[in-house]
N, C-alpha and C positions, 0 to 999 in steps of 0.2 A: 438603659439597655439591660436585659432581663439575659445571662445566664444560664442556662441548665446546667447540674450538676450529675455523676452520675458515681457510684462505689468503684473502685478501682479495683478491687479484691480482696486488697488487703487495711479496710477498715476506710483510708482517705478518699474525701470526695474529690472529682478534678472535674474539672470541663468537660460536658459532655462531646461526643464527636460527635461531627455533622458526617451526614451521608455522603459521599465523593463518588459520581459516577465516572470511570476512567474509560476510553477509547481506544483497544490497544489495537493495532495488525504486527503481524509476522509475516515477513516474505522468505518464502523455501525455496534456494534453486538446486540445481543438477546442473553441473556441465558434462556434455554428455561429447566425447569423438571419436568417431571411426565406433558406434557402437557401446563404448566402453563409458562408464560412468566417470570423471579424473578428481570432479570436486564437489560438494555436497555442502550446502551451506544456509545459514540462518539469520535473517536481522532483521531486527525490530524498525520500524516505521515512525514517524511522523504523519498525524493527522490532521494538514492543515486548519486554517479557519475556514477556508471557503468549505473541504468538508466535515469541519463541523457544522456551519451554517444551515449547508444541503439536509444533515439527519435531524436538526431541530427543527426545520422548513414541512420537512415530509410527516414529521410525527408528532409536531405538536403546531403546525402554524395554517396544516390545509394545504402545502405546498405542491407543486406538481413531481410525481414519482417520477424520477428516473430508469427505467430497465434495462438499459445495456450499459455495461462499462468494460476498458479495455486495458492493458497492458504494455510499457514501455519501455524498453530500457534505455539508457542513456550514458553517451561518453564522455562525459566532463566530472573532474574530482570536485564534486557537486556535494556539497550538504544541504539536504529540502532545511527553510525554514518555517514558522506558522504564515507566515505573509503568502508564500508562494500558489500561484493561483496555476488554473490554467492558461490563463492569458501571458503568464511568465514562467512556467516552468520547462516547455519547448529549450527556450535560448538558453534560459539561466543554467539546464543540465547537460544541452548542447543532445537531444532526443537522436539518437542512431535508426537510421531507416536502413540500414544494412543488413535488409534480413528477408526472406525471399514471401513472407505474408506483403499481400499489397496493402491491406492497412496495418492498426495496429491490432495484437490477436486478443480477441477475445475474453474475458474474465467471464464464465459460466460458474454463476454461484448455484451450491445446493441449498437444501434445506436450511434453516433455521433454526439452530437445537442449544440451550444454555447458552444463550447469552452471545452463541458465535455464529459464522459464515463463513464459506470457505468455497474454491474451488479444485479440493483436494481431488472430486470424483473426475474433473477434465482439467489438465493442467494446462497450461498456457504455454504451446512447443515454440521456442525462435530458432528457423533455419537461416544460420548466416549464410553470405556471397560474401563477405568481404572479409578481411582481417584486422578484427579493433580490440579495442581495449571496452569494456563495462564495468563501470561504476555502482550501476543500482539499475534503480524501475521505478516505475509511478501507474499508478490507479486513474482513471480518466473516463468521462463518459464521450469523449467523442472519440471515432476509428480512426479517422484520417492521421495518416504521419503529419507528425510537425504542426497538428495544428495548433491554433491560440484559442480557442473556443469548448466552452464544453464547463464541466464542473469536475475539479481535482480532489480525488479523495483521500489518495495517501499517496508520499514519495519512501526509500529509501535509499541511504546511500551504503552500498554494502560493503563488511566489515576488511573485505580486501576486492582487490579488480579481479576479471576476469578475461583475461588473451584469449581470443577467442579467431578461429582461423577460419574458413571457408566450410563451408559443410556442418560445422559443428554445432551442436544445438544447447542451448539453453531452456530449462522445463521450469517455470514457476507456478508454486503454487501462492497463492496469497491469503491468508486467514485473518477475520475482523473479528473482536470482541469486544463487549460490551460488559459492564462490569460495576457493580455499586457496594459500596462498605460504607 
């Protein structure tokens, strides 16, 4: 097994490093009632394997491009693992359709600029009807609530819940990056 070595700075040679491409997303919410902003909040994702799979599929295997994907949030104190697909992420986070879009809303990504993706320019509004508790959201390409089907791209589970009452809206945004050292 062949080694490379590389100066470290300060005269010793070490190991060279290998290049590590990392997948990161960030999900931004707002909770937003009666108008007013109450909580504003930030956390990092899980990118399963299935979407890993999906980005090496598309970009290095000839795979078929996916163009729509959507947003969900969900009621169960839920931690995504790498396993979790979309065939299991529905039940495992227990997905809340308590919100007055009839499917799930939309991720409208922009541009493609360094490395990231974002849908900062349309953010993903949820009008509840009902009064729940939110744990996180998950990335998805199919609309329908609840479904099992589809390709899962990222889940989080965020860093506290969110009580959420009738009328009140939740705004995310979701941002992907892409990343090599």
């Amino acid at each position: 097994m062949n080694t490379d070595y590389q100066d470290n700075g300060a005269g010793l040679l070490v190991p060279a490093q290998k290049s590590i491409i990392s997948a990161k997303g960030i999900y931004h919410g707002l909770h937003v009632r009666d108008g007013k902003v109450i909580d504003e909040w930030e956390d990092e994702n899980i990118v399963p394997t299935e979407g890993l799979n999906y980005f090496l599929s598309i970009g290095l295997a000839a795979g078929t491009q996916i163009t729509s994907f959507y947003l969900a949030p969900f009621e169960a104190n839920y931690t995504p693992v790498s396993t979790v697909t979309a065939a299991t992420i529905t039940a495992a986070s227990t997905e809340t359709t308590a919100y007055t879009s009839g499917t799930r809303v939309a991720w409208t990504a922009g541009s493609v600029s360094a490395g990231a993706v974002s849908n900062s320019a349309s953010p993903a509004t949820f009008t509840f009807n009902a009064t729940k508790t939110i744990y996180g959201a998950f990335l998805i390409s199919n609309s329908t609530k609840s479904a099992t089907t589809g390709t899962l791209i990222s889940a989080s589970l965020f860093s506290s819940s969110k009580s959420v009452v009738n009328l009140d809206q939740l705004i995310l945004t979701y941002s992907f990056t892409l990343t090599s050292s």
